[in-house]
C-alpha positions as CSV (number, residue, x, y, z in Angstrom):
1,X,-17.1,-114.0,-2.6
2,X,-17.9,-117.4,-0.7
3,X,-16.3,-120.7,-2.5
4,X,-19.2,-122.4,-4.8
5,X,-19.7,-125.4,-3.0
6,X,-18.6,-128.7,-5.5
7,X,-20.5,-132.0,-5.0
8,X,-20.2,-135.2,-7.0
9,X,-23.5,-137.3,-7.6
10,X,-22.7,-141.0,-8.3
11,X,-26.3,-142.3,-9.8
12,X,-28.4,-141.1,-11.6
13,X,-31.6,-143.0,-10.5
14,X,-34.2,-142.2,-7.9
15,X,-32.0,-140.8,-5.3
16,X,-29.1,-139.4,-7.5
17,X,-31.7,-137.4,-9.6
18,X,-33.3,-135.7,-6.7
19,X,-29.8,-135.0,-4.9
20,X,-28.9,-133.1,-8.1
21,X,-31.9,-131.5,-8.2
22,X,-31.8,-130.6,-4.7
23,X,-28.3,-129.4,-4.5
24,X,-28.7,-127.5,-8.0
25,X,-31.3,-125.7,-5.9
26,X,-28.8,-124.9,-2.9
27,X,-26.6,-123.3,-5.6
28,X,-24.1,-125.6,-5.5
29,X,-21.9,-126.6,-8.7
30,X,-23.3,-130.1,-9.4
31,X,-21.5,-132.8,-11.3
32,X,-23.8,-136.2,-11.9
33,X,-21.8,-139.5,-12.6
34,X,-23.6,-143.2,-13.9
35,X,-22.1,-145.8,-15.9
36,X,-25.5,-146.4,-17.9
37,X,-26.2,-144.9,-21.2
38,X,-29.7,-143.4,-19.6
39,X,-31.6,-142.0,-16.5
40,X,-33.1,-144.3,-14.6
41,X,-30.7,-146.3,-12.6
42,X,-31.9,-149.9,-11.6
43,X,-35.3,-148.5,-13.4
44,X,-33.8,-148.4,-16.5
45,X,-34.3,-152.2,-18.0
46,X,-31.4,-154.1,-18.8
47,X,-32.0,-157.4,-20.9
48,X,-29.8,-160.5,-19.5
49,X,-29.3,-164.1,-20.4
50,X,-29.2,-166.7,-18.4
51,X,-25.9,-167.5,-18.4
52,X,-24.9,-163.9,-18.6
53,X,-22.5,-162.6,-15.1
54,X,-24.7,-161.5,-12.5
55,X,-22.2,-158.9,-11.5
56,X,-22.3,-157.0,-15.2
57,X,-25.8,-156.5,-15.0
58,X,-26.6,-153.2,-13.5
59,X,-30.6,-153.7,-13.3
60,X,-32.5,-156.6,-12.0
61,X,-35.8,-155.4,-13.2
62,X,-37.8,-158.0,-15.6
63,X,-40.2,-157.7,-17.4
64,X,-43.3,-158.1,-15.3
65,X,-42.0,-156.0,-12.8
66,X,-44.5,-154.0,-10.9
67,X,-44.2,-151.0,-8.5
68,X,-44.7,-152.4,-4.7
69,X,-45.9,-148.9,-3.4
70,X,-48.7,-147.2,-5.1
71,X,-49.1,-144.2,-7.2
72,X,-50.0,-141.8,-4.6
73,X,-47.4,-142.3,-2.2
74,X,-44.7,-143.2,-4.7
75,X,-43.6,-139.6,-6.7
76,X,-41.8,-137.1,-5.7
77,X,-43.3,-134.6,-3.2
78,X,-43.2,-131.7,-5.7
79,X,-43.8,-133.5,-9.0
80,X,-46.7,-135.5,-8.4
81,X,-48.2,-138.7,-10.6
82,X,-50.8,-137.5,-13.2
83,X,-53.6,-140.2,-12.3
84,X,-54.5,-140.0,-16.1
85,X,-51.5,-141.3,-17.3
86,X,-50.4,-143.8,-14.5
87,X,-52.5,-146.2,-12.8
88,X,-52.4,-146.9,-9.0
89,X,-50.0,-149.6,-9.7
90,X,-48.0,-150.0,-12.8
91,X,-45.0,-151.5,-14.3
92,X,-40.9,-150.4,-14.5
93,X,-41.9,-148.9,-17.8
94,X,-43.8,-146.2,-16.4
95,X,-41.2,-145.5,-13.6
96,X,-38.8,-144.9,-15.9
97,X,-41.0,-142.6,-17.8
98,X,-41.9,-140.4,-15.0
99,X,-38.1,-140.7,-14.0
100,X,-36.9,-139.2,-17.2
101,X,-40.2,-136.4,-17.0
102,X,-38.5,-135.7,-13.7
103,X,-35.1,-135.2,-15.5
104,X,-36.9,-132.7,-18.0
105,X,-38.9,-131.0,-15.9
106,X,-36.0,-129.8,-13.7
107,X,-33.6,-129.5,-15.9
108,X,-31.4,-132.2,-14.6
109,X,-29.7,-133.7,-17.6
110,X,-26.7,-131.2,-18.6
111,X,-25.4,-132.1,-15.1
112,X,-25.2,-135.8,-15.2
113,X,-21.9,-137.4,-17.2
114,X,-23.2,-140.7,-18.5
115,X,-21.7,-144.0,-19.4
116,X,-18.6,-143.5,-17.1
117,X,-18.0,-145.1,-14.2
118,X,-16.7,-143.8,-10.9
119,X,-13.8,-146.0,-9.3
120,X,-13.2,-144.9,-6.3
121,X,-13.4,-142.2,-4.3
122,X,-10.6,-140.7,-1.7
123,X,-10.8,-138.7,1.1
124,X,-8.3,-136.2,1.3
125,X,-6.7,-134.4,4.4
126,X,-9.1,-131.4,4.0
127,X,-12.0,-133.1,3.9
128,X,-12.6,-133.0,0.2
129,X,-12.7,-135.8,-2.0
130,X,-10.8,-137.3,-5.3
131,X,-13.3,-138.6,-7.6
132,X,-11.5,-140.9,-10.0
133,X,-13.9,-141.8,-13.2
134,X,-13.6,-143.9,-16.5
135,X,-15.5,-142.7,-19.5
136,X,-16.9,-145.3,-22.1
137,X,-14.1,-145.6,-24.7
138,X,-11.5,-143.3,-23.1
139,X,-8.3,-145.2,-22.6
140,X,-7.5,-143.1,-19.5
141,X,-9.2,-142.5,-16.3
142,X,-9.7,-138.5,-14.6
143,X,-9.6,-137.9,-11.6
144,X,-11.3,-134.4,-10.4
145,X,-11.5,-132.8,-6.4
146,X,-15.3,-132.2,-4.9
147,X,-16.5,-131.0,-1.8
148,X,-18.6,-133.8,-0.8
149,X,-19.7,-136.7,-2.1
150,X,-23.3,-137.9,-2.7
151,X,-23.1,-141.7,-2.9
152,X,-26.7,-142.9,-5.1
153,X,-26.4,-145.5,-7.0
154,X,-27.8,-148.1,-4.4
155,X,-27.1,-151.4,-3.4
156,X,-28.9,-153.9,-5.7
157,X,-26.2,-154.7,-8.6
158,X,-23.9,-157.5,-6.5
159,X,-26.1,-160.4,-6.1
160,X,-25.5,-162.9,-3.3
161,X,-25.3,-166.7,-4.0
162,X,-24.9,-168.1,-0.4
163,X,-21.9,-170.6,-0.4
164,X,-24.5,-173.9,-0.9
165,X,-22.7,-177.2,-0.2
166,X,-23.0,-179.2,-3.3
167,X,-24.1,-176.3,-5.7
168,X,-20.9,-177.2,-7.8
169,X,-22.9,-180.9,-8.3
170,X,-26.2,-179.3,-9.5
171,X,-26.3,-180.8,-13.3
172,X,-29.4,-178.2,-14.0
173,X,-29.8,-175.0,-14.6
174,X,-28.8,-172.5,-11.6
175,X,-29.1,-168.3,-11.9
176,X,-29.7,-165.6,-9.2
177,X,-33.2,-163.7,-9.3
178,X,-30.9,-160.3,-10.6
179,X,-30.9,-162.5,-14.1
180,X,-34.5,-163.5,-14.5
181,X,-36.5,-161.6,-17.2
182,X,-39.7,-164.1,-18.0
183,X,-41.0,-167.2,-17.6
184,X,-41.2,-168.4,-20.7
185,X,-37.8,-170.3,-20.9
186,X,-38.8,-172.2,-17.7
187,X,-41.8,-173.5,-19.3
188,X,-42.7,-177.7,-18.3
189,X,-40.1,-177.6,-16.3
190,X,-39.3,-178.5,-12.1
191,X,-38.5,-174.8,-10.8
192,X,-37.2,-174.4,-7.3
193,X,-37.0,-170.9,-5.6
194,X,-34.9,-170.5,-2.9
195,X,-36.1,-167.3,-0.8
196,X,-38.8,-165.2,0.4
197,X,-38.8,-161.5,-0.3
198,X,-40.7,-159.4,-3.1
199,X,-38.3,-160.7,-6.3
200,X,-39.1,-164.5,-5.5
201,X,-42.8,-164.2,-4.5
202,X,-43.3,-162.3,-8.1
203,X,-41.4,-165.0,-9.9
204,X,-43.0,-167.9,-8.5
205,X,-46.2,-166.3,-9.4
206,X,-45.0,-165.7,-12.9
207,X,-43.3,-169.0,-13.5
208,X,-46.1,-171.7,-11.6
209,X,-48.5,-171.4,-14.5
210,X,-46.1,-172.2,-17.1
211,X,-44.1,-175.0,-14.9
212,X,-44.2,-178.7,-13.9
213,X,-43.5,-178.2,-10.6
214,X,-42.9,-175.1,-8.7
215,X,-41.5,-175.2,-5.0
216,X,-40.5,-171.9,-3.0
217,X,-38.6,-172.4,-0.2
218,X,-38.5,-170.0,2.6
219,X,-37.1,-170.5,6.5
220,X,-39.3,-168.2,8.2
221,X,-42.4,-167.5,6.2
222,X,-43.7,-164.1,6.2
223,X,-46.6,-162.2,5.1
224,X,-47.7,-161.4,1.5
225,X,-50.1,-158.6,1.5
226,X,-52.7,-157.6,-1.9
227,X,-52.0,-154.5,-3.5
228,X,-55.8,-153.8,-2.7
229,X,-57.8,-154.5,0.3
230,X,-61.5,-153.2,0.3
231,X,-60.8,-151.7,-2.7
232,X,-58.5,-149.5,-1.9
233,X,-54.8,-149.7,-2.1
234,X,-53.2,-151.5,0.7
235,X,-51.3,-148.3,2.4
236,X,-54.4,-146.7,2.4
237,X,-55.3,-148.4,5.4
238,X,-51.7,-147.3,6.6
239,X,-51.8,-143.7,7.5
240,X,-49.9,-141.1,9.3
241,X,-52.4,-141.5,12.0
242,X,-52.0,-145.4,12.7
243,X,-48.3,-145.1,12.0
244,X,-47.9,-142.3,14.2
245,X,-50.1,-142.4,17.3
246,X,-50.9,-145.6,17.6
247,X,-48.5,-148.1,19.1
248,X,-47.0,-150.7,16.4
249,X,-47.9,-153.4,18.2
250,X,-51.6,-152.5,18.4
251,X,-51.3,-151.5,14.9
252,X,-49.7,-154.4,13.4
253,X,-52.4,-156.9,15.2
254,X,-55.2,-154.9,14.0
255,X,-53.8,-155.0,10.8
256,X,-53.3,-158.3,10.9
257,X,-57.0,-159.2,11.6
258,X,-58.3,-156.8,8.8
259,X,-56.2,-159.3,6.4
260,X,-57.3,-162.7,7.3
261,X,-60.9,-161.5,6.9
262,X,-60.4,-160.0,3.8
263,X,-58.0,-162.2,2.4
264,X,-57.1,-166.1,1.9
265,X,-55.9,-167.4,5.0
266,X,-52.0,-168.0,5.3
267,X,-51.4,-172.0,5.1
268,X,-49.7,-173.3,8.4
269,X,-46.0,-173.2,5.7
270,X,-46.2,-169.6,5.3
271,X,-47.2,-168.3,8.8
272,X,-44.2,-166.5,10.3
273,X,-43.3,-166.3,14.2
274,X,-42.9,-162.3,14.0
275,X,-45.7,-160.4,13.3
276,X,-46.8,-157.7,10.7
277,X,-44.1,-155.4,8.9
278,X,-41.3,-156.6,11.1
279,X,-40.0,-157.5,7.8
280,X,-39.9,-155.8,4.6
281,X,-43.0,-156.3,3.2
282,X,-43.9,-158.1,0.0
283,X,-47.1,-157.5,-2.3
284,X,-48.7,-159.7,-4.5
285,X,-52.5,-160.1,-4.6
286,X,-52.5,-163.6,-6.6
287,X,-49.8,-165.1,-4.4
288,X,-51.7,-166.9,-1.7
289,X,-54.3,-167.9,-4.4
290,X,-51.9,-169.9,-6.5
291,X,-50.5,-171.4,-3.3
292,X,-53.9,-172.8,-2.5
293,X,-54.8,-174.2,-6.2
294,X,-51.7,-176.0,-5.4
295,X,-49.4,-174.2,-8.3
296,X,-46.9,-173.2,-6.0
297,X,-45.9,-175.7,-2.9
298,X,-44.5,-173.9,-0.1
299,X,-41.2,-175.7,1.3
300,X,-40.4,-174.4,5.0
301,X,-36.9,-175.2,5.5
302,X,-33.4,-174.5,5.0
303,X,-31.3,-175.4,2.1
304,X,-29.1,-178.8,3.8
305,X,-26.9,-179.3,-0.2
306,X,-27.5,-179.3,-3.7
307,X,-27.8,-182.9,-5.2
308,X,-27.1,-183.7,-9.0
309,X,-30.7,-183.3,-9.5
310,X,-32.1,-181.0,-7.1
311,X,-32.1,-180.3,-3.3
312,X,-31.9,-181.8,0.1
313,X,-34.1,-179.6,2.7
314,X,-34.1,-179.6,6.7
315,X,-38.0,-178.4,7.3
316,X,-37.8,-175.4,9.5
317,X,-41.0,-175.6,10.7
318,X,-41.6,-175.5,14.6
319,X,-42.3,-178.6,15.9
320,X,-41.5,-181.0,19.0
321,X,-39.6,-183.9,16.8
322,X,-36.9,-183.7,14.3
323,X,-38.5,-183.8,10.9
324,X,-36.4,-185.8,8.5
325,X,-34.9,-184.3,5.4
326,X,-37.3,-183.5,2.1
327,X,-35.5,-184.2,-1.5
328,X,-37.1,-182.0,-4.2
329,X,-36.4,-182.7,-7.9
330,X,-35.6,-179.6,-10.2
331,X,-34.7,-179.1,-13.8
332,X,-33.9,-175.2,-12.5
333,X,-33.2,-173.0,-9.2
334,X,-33.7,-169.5,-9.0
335,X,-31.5,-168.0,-5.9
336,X,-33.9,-164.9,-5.1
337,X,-31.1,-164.4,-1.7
338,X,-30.6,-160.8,-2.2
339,X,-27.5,-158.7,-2.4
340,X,-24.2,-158.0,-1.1
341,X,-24.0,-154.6,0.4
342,X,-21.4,-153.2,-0.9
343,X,-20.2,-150.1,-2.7
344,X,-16.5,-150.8,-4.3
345,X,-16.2,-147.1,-4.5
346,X,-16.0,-145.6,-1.1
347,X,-13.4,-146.9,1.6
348,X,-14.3,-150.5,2.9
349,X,-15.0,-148.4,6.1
350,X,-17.5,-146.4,5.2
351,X,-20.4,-149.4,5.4
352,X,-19.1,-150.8,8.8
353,X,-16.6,-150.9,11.3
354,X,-15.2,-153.5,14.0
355,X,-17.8,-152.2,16.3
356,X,-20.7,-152.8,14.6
357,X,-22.9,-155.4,15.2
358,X,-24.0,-158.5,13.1
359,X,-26.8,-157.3,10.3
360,X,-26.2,-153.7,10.6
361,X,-24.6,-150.9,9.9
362,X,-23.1,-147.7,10.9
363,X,-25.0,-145.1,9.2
364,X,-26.0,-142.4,11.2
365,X,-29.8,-141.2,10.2
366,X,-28.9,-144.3,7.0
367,X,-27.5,-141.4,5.9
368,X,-24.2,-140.4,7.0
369,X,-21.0,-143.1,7.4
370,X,-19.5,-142.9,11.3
371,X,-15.8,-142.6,9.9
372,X,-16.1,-140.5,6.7
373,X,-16.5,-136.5,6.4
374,X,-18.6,-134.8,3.5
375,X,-19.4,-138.9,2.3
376,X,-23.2,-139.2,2.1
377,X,-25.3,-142.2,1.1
378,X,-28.7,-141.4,-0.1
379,X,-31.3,-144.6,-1.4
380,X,-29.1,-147.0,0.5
381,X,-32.6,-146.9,3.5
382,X,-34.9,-149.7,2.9
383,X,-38.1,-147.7,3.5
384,X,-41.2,-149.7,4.7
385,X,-43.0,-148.2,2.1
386,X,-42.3,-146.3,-1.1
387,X,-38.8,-144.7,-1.6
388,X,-38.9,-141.6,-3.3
389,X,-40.3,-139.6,-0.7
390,X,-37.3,-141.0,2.0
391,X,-34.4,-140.0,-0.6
392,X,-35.8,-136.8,-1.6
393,X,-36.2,-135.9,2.7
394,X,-32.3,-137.5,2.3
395,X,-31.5,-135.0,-0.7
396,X,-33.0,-132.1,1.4
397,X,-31.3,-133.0,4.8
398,X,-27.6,-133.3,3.3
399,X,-28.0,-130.3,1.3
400,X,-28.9,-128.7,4.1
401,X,-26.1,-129.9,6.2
402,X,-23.7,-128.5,3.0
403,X,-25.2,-125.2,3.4
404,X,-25.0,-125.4,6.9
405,X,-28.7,-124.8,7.6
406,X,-28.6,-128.0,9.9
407,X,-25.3,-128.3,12.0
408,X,-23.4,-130.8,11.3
409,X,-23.5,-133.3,14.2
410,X,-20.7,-133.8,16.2
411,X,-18.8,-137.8,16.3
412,X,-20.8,-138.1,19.6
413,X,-23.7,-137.6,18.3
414,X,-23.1,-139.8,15.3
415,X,-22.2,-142.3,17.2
416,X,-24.9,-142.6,19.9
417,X,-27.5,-142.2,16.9
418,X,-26.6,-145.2,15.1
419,X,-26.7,-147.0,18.8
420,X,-30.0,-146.3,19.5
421,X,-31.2,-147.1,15.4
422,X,-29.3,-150.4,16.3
423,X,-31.8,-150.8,19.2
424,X,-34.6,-150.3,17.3
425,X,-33.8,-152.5,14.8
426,X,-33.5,-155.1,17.1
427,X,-36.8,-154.3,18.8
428,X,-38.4,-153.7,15.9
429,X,-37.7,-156.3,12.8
430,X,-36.3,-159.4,11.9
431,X,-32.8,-159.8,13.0
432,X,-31.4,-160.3,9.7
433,X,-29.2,-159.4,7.1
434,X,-31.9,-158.5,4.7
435,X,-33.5,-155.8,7.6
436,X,-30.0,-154.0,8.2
437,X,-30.9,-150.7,6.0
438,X,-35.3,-151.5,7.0
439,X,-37.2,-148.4,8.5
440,X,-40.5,-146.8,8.6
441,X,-40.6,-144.3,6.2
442,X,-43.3,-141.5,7.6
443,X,-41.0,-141.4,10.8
444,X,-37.8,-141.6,8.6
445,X,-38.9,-138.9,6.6
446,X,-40.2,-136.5,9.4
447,X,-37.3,-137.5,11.2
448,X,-34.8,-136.2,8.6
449,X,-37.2,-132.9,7.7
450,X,-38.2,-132.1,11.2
451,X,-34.7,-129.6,11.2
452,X,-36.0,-127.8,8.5
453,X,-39.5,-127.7,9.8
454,X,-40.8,-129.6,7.1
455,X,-42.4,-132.0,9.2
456,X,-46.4,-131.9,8.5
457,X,-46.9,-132.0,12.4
458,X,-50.5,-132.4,13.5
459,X,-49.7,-129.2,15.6
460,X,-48.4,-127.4,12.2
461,X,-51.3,-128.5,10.4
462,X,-53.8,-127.3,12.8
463,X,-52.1,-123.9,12.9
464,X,-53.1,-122.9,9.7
465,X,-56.3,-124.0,10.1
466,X,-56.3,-120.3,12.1
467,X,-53.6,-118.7,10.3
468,X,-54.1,-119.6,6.7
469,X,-56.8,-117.5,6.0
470,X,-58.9,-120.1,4.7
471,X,-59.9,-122.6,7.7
472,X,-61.9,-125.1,6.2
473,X,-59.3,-125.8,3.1
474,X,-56.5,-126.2,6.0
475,X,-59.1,-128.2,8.0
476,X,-59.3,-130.6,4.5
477,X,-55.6,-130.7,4.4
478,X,-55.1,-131.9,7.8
479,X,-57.7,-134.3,7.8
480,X,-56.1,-135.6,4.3
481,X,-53.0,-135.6,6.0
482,X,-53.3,-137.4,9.1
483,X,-56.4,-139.7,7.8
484,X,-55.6,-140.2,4.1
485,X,-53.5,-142.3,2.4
486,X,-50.2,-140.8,3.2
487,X,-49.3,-138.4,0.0
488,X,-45.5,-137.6,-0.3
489,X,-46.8,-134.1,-1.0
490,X,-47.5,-133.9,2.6
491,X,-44.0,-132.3,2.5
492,X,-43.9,-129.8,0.9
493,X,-46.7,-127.8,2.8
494,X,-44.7,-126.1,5.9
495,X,-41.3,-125.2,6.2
496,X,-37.9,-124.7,4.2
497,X,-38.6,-125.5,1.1
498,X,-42.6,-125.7,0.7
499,X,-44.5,-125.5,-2.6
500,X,-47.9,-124.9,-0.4
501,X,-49.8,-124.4,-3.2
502,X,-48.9,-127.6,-5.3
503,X,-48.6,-129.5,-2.1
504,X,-52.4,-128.6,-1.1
505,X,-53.6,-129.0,-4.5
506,X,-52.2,-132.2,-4.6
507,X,-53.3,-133.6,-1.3
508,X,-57.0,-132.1,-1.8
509,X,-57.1,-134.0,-5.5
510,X,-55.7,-137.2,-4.2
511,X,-58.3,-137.1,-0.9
512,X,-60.7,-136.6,-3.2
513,X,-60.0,-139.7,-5.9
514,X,-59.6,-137.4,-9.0
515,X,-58.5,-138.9,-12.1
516,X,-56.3,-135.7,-13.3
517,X,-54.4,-133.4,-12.0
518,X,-56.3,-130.4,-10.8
519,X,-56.0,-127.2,-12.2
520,X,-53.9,-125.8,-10.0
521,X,-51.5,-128.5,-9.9
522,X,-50.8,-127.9,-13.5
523,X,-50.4,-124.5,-13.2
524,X,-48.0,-124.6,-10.0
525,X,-46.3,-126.8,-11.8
526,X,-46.2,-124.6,-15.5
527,X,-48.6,-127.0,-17.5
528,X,-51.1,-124.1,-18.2
């Protein structure tokens, strides 16, 4: 009798609840390890004071957090979003309620070990790993031999502070975004935000009303998209069919037209030198709006030192002279300037190695570490777009790898795949520390699922428009597919692991605006 395969789960958010599930599905004897008390990972909402430790606060979610990715495209490709019960956006609340329905649904609880930590993890000559883990209130650690490792508990619990000359002069308040919760203790005061991405462009909007002053301070500028644009959510416009056939550059620029007619024009302070989605993208619908009422004042520049009162700026915009320096007041400044990526568990080569180049690293497929066997890191991919779909295609790829369903690739093949993602980086975004784990997630996810032919190829779809048996429901599916807002159940209808009839039920409902889940999405998925 073949050896049950033995795999450690560190996470038990998005991605280490669907690598449990997947690999209790493969068979394999599943052990899930997080330090929290619940499910939920960075979902799970974790109250912090101001003064609090950035670095013993597990989640940075606060209280006005909303999801970034709609409702459609957000779930799980075979445990979709009931439209009755959650809205096409909603808040961290909700995530973590369809997280734990997740959990139930599949069973996934009696394998996950909560509130201990894992603290380290060593390879051993084999190829197996030691998992060494501290349990809440046990004096002494354990230590316990797995086959492989499935590394899930992200990278978004080390926040970075940049080493700002002067910061040790500031006499005001100073915290990292990873510590913010509401804006109610910033209230009449002169706020300064330092940063650009989706954490500071959600608290500037939150704090401006309440404020004296609010400045936000970004070197590039970027683009802030609504969550709605002709009334339909924003990916909407986005489909596998402009992602897919057309070429990005086309796309982005077309894009980019559809949003200065139907949105507020970008001031001159915001509007970056790279185009469309060759950054992470960042949603908020009142943003620009409370930039042009004048309750947030956009500083383009670089942070030059912290003075006892505020901060000296060098403007960053492009121009022929050399701008002299700004001073802004502040009573408080929020650092929204991301996280270290880092994972104190795994060997300080598994991230990167002498070779690799400035803001990357050597992941091949995001997935797999160049240096390290049966070592897999799933969620650590910065999808442009919503991430459950990616680390479930993750969950299903390494499990299939374990099983050996997928050959393993060889160190050749490893090593000229994270060369040419390298490439595409740098053709593709902005060459920065903050785009090292970015990629598109329809081509990540085919990408990873095309082994298994789980791919929903136009060619695959059209297929079954003549082998299905029933041509004019495959001809809705393709079209809803390829044209449609692009539905993580798209895959799950070909291929190893398909639910074809909860995947078509699900794409036909959505296609068709439904408020509830059709009939026979509740009974492929044991509601009725």
């Amino acid at each position: 009798m073949a050896k049950q395969t033995r795999v450690a789960v560190i996470g038990a958010g998005i991605s280490g609840l669907v690598a449990i599930k997947e690999a209790l599905a493969a068979g394999f004897d599943v052990v899930g390890f997080d330090a929290r008390p619940e499910v939920g990972g960075a979902w799970a909402y974790q109250d912090c004071a101001l003064d609090d430790q950035p670095d013993a606060v597990w989640s940075s979610m606060y209280q006005g957090t909303m999801l970034n990715s709609c409702r459609d495209t957000s779930s799980f490709s075979d445990f979709p979003f009931d439209p009755a019960r959650y809205p096409d956006y909603f808040k961290h609340t909700l995530m973590l309620q369809y997280l734990n329905e997740y959990a139930d649904h599949f069973g996934l609880r009696a394998h996950i070990r909560l509130r201990t930590t894992v603290l380290e993890c060593v390879p051993q000559e084999d190829g197996t790993w030691a998992v060494r883990t501290q349990q809440e209130g046990v004096s002494e650690s354990e230590t316990a031999l797995f086959d492989a490792v499935f590394a899930c508990s992200g990278h978004l619990s080390s926040p970075m502070i940049p080493d700002f000359p002067g910061l040790k002069d500031f006499q005001g308040q100073f915290l990292h975004s990873h510590c913010y919760r509401t804006p109610a203790p910033f209230e009449g005061k002169k706020v300064a935000i330092i940063g650009f991405g989706s954490s500071a462009v959600d608290i500037a909007c939150e704090i401006a009303p309440q404020a004296k002053e609010l400045h936000l301070i970004t070197r590039r500028g970027g683009w802030v998209l609504p969550r709605y644009i002709l009334g339909k959510p924003t990916e909407a416009l986005d489909n596998r069919a402009t992602q897919l056939w057309i070429p990005s550059k086309v796309s982005q620029w077309l894009q980019t037209k559809l949003l200065n007619i139907v949105d507020i024009p970008s001031p001159p302070s915001l509007v970056p030198s790279h185009r469309l989605l060759e950054q992470s993208p960042t949603l908020r619908g009142d943003f620009k709006e409370k930039v042009a009422t004048g309750l947030i004042t956009i500083q383009r520049a670089t942070v030059s030192t912290f003075t006892p009162t505020g901060l000296s700026l060098t403007p960053s915009l492009p121009t022929t002279t050399t701008p002299p320096p700004t001073t802004i007041d502040a009573d408080v400044i929020i650092a929204a300037t991301g996280y270290n990526l880092t994972l104190p568990y795994v060997p300080p080569s598994t991230l990167t190695s002498p070779q690799t180049p400035p803001n990357s690293v050597a992941l091949y497929k995001l997935l797999l570490p160049a240096h390290h066997r049966n070592l897999f890191l799933l969620g650590f991919a910065e999808t442009i777009g919503p991430l459950p779909p990616a680390a479930e295609a993750q969950a299903r790829h390494t499990v299939a790898l374990l099983s050996g369903r997928i050959p393993t690739p060889s160190q050749d093949e490893i090593t000229r795949g994270i060369a040419a993602f390298h490439a595409h980086q740098a053709k593709s975004f902005v060459h920065s520390p903050r785009h090292a784990l970015v990629t598109h997630m329809i081509a990540y996810t085919d990408g990873l699922l095309e082994p298994l032919g789980a791919a929903p190829t136009f060619g695959r779809l059209l297929g079954r428009v003549f082998t299905s048996g029933q041509p004019w429901r495959a001809l809705k599916v393709l079209s809803a597919v390829w044209f449609g807002i692009p539905a993580s159940a798209q895959w799950r209808l070909v291929g190893e692991g398909s639910a074809v009839e909860l995947a078509e039920e699900t794409v036909l409902r959505i296609a068709s605006g439904k408020g509830e889940l059709s009939l026979g999405e509740r009974r492929a998925l044991g509601l009725v």
